[in-house]
C-alpha positions in Angstrom: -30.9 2.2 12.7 -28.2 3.9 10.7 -25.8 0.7 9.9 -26.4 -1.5 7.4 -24.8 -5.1 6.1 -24.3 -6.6 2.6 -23.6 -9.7 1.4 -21.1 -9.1 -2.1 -19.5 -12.0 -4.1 -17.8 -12.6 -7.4 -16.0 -14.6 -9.4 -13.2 -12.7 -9.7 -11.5 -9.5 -7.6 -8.5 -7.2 -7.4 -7.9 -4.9 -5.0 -4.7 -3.7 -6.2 -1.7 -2.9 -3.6 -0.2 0.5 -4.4 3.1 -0.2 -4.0 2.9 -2.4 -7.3 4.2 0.0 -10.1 3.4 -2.3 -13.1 1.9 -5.3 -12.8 -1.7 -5.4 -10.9 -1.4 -8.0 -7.4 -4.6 -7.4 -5.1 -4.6 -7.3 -1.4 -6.1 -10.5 0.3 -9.4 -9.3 1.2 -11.2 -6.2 -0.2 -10.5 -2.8 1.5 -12.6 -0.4 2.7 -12.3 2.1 0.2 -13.7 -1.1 -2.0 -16.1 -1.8 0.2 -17.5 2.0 0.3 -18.0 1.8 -3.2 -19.9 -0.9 -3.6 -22.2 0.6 -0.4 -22.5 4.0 -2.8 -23.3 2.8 -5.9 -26.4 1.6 -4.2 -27.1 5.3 -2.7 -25.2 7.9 -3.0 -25.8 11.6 -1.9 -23.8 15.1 -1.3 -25.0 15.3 1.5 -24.1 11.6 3.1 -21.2 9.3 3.7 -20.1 5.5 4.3 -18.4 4.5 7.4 -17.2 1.2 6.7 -17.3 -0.6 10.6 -16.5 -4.6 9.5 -15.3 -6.5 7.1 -15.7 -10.6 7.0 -14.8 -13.3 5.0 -16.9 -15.4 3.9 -15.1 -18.1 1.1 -11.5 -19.0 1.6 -9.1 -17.1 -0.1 -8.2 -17.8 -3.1 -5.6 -16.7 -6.0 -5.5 -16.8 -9.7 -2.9 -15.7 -12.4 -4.2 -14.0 -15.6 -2.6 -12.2 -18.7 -5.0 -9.3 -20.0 -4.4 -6.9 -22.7 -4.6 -3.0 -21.3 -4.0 0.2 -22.8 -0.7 1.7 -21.4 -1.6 5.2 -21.9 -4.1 7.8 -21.4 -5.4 10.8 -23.4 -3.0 13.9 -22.7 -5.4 16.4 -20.9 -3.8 19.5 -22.8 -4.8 18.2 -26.2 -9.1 17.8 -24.1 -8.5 21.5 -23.1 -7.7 22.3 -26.1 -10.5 20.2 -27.7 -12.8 22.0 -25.3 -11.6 25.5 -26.7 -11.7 25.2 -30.2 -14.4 22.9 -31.0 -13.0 20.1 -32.2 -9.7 17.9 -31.9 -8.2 14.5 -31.9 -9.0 12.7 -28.8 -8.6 9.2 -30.0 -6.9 6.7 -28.7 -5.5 4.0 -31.1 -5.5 0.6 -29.1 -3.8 -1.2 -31.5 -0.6 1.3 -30.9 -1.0 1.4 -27.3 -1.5 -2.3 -26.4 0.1 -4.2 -23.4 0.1 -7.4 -22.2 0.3 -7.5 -18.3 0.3 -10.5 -15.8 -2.3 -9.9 -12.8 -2.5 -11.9 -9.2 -6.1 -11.6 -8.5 -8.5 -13.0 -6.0 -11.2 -15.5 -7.3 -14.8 -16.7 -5.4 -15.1 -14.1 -3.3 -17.7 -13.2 -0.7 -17.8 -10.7 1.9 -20.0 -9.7 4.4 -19.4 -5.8 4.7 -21.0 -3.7 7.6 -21.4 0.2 7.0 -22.9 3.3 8.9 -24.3 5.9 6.9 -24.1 9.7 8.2 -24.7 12.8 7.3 -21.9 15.0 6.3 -20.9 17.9 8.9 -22.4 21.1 7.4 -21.8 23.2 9.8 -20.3 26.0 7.3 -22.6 25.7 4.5 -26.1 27.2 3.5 -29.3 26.6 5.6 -30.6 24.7 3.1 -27.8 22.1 3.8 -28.4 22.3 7.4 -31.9 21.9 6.8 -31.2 18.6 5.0 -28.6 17.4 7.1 -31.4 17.1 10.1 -32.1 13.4 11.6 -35.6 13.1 10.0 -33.3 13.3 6.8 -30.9 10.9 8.2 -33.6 8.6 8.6 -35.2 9.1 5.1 -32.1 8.1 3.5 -31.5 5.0 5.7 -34.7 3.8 4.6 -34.1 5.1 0.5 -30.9 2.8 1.4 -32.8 -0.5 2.4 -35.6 -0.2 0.2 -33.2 -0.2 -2.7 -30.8 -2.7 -1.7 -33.8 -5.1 -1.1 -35.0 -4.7 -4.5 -31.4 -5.1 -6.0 -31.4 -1.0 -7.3 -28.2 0.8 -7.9 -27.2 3.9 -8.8 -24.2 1.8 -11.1 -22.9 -1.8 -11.2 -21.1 -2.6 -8.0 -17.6 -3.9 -8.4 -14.8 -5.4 -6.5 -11.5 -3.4 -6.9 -11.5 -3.2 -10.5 -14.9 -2.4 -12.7 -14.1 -5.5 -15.1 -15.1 -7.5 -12.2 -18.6 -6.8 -10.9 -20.1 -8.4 -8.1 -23.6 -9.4 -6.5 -25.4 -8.0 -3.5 -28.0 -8.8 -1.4 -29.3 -6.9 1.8 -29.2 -9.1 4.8 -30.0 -9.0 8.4 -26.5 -10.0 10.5 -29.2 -11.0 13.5 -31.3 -13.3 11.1 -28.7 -14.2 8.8 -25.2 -15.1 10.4 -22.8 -17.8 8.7 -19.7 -17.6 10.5 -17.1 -16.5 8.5 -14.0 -18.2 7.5 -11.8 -19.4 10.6 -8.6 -18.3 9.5 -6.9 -15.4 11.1 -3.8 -13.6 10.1 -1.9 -10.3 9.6 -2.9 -8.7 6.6 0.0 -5.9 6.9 -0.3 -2.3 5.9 -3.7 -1.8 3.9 -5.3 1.0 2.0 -8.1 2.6 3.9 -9.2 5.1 1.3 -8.0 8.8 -0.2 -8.0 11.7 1.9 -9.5 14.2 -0.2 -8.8 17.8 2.2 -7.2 19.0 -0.8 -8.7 18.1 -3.3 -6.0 19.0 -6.4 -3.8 16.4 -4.5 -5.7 13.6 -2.5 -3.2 11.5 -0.3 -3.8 7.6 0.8 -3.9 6.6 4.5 -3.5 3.0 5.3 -4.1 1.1 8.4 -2.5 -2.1 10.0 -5.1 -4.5 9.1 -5.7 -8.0 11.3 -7.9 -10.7 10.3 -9.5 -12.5 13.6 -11.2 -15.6 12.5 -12.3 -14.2 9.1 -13.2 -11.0 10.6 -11.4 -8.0 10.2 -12.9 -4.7 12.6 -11.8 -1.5 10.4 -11.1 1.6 12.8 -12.4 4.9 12.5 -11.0 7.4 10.0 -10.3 9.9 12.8 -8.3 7.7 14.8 -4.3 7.2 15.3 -4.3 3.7 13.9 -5.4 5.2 10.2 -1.9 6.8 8.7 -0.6 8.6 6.2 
């Protein structure tokens, strides 16, 4: 059995919209480019992939306003290149010059229910070694390196939820066994970021979906399909 299901939750999350230039506002419920994340820093090879199936909400939804102090800018990549050719350079960045207070919207006592698919990647043009891997005894090695390290709490880094200030908890759980319904609220979420499409990889492009909450459950379709746009 390739699909898995976690049980995250924080006590703070933002899953920030795109469309917000400046201030950070999160979406209502985590997305499924989130929710990959938090399913790869438990386990994550070259030669697999997430497929995020269902998302469900478990606490009500919940808001909070905070004020943080960020840095508003970033190290100039010119002056790391050419760091990395002489030697030597200046790559600090003084915080005290670049400080900025900003307002956030975030989401706070959150807990999701996330269900997931791991495959293998299609490596149909690569090496035989690859293929080699990429055969179903593999697939089912990994689906049980997957489980075994969930159940023992293992990750490859600290999960988070949309931002990695706010990390989360997870626990492996059996949906059969283990099945608290989910909140009974249901609603149009709107357009919602499904993840980056990374083809080219020197410009990856977002592709959003039309996301619908049914009584705290939200079914996420497949990348392939019409309903995922750019």
């Amino acid at each position: 059995m390739n699909r898995f299901c976690l049980e995250v939750q924080g006590d703070f999350a933002c899953f920030t919209r795109p469309e917000m230039k400046v201030e950070r506002v999160s979406y209502d419920v985590i997305t499924p480019s989130a929710a990959r994340a938090v399913f790869e820093a438990i386990l994550w090879k070259p030669a697999i992939r997430w497929r995020v199936r269902r998302i469900e909400v478990m606490n009500p939804i919940k808001w909070i306003n905070l004020r943080r102090n960020e840095v508003g800018g970033v190290i100039p990549i010119g002056n790391v290149r050419k760091a990395m050719k002489k030697g030597s350079g200046n790559l600090a960045q003084y915080v005290e010059d670049d400080r900025q207070q900003r307002a956030g919207l975030f989401l706070r006592d959150v807990k999701y229910r996330i269900h997931a698919e791991l495959e293998m990647r299609d490596t149909a043009a690569s090496t035989q070694q690859e293929r080699d891997a990429a055969s179903p005894d593999t697939l089912v090695k990994f689906c049980k390196m997957f489980e075994r390290r969930a159940a023992k709490g293992q990750c490859f880094n600290q999960p988070y939820l949309g931002t990695r200030e706010f990390s989360c908890d997870f626990r492996l759980v059996d949906p059969q066994k283990e099945c608290p319904a989910p909140i009974e609220e249901t609603r149009d979420l709107g357009w919602m970021l499904y993840d980056l499409d990374y083809r080219d990889p020197s410009d990856p492009q977002p592709r959003f979906f039309l996301a619908r909450m049914e009584a705290g459950t939200i079914e996420v379709p497949d990348w392939e399909s019409e309903e995922v746009r750019g």
